[in-house]
C-alpha positions as CSV (number, residue, x, y, z in Angstrom):
1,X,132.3,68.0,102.8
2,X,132.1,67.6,106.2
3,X,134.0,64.2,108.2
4,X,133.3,63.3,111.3
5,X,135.5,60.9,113.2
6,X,135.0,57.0,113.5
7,X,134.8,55.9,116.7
8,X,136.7,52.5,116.8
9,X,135.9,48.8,119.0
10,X,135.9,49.9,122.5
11,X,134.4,53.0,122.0
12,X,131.4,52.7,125.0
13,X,129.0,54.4,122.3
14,X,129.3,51.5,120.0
15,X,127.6,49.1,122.5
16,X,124.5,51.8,122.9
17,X,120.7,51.4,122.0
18,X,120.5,54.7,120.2
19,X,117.4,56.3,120.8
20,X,114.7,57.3,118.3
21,X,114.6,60.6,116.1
22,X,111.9,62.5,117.1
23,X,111.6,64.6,114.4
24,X,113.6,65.1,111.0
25,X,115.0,68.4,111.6
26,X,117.7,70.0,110.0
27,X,120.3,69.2,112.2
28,X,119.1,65.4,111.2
29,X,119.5,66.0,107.1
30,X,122.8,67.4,108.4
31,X,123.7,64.3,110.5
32,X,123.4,62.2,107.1
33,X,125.0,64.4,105.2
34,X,128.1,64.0,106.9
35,X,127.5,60.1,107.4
36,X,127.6,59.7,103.7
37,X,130.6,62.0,103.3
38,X,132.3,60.3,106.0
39,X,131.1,56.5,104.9
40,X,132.5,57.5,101.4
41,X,135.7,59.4,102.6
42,X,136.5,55.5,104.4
43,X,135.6,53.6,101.7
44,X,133.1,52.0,103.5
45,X,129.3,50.7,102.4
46,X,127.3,52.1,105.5
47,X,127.8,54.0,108.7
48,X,125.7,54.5,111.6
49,X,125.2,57.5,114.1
50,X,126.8,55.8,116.7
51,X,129.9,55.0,114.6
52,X,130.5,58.5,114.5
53,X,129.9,59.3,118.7
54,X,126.2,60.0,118.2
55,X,123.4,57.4,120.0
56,X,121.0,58.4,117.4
57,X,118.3,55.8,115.3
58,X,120.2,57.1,111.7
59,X,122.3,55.3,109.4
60,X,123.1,55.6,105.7
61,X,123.7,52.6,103.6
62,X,125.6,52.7,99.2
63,X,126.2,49.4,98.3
64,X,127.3,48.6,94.4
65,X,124.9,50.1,92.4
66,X,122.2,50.0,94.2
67,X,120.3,53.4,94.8
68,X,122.0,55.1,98.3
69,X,119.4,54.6,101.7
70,X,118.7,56.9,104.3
71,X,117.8,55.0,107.6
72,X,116.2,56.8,110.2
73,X,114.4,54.7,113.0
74,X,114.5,51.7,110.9
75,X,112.5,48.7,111.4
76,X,112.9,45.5,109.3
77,X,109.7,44.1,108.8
78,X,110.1,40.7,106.4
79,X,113.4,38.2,106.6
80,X,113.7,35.8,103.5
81,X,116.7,33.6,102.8
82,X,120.4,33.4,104.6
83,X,124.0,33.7,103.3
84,X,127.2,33.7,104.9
85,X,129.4,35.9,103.7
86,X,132.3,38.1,105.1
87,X,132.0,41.2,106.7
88,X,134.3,44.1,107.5
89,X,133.1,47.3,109.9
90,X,134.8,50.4,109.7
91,X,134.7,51.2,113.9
92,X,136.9,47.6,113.2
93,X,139.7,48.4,110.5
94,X,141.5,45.0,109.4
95,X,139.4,42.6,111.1
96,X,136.8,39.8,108.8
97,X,134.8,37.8,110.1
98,X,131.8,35.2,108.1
99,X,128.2,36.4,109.0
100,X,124.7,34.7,108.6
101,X,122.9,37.9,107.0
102,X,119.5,37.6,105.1
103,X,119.5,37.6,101.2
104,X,116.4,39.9,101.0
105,X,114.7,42.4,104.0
106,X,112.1,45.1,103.6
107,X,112.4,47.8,106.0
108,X,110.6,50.6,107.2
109,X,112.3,53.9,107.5
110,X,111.8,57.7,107.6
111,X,112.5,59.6,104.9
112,X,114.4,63.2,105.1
113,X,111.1,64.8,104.8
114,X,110.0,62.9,107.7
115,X,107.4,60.7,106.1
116,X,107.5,57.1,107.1
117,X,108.3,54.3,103.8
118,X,109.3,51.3,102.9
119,X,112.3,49.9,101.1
120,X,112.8,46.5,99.8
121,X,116.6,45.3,99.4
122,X,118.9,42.1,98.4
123,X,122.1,40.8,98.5
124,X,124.7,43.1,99.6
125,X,122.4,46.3,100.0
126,X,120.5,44.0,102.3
127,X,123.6,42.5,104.5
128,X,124.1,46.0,104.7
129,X,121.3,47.5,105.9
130,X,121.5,44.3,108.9
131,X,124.9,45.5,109.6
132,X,124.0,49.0,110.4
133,X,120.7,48.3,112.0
134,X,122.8,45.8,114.4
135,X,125.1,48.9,115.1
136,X,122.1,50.9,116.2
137,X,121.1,48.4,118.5
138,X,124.6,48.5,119.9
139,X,125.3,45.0,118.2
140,X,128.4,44.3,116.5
141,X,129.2,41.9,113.9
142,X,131.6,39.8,115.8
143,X,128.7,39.0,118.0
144,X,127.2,37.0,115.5
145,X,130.5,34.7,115.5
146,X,131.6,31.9,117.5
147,X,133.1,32.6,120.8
148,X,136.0,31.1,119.6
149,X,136.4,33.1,116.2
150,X,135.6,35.9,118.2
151,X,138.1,35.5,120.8
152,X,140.6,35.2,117.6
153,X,139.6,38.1,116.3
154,X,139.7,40.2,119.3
155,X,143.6,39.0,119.9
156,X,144.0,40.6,116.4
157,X,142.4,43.5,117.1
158,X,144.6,44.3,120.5
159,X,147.5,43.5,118.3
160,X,147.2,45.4,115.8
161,X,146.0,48.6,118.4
162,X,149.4,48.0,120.4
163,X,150.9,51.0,121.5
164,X,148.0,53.1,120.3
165,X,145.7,54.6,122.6
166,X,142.0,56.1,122.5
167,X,138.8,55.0,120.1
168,X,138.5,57.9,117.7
169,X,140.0,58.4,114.8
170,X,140.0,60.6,112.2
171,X,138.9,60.5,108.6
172,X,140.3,61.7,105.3
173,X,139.3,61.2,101.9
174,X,140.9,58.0,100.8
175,X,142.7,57.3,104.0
176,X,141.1,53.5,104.3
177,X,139.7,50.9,102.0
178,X,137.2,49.0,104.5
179,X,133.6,48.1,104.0
């Protein structure tokens, strides 16, 4: 099992456009091995290269029982319905925030073998797959609040951070329960 570290809100690499694989090597299959040891060791329901300090186009999404999904240069290519719901983010520990997220996407993706297909997904796997393709494209979700919940939110955030310094943390098994 390897664990990388999360980089936390503030973290420069978290506001990145993370550039395209160009080929699914194996220090890629690598790369989401650790993403899925490290989004499991936080609890969490997907993780993105970035989160962990690498502007890369690969993510890995497990929600509920739904089959586990490998995202490398993800595109979504079909949008149908829209849900609020609330949303969590492990780079954010503690902090919630209600987000308009799509009840059903199809994306395209490459595969570990490098081969290009297509994935259909609802309800949480889908909010999820948003979620992590927003942190690729160095979007968070508390951009897609209001400026004032935002701003509330953010207040939080430096509160609870007080006294602590840096945007990395570590990760052990168990150590958080965040989505």
């Amino acid at each position: 099992m390897a664990l990388r570290p999360i980089h936390l809100l503030g973290s420069p690499v978290l506001r990145q456009h993370s550039d395209e694989v160009e080929c699914v090597d194996d220090e890629v299959r690598t790369l989401v091995r650790d993403l899925f040891d490290t989004m499991y060791a936080a609890e969490g329901i997907g993780l993105a290269a970035n989160q962990v300090g690498l502007a890369k186009r690969v993510a890995v999404v497990h929600a509920g029982d739904d089959p586990a999904v490998v995202l490398i240069n993800p595109v979504i290519i079909e949008r149908e319905g829209n849900e609020k719901e609330e949303e969590g983010c492990i780079s954010i520990p503690d902090i919630f925030g209600d987000v308009d997220r799509s009840l059903r996407v199809v994306i395209e993706t490459t595969n570990l073998d490098g081969a290009r297909e297509r994935h259909e997904l609802t309800a949480l796997s889908a909010r999820a797959v948003e979620h992590e393709i927003d942190h690729l494209d160095g979007v968070l979700f508390l951009d897609h609040l209001s400026p004032l919940k935002r701003h509330m939110l953010l207040k939080k955030w430096k509160k609870l951070r007080k006294g602590q310094t840096g945007y990395v943390e570590e990760v052990s098994p168990a150590k958080r329960s965040r989505a």
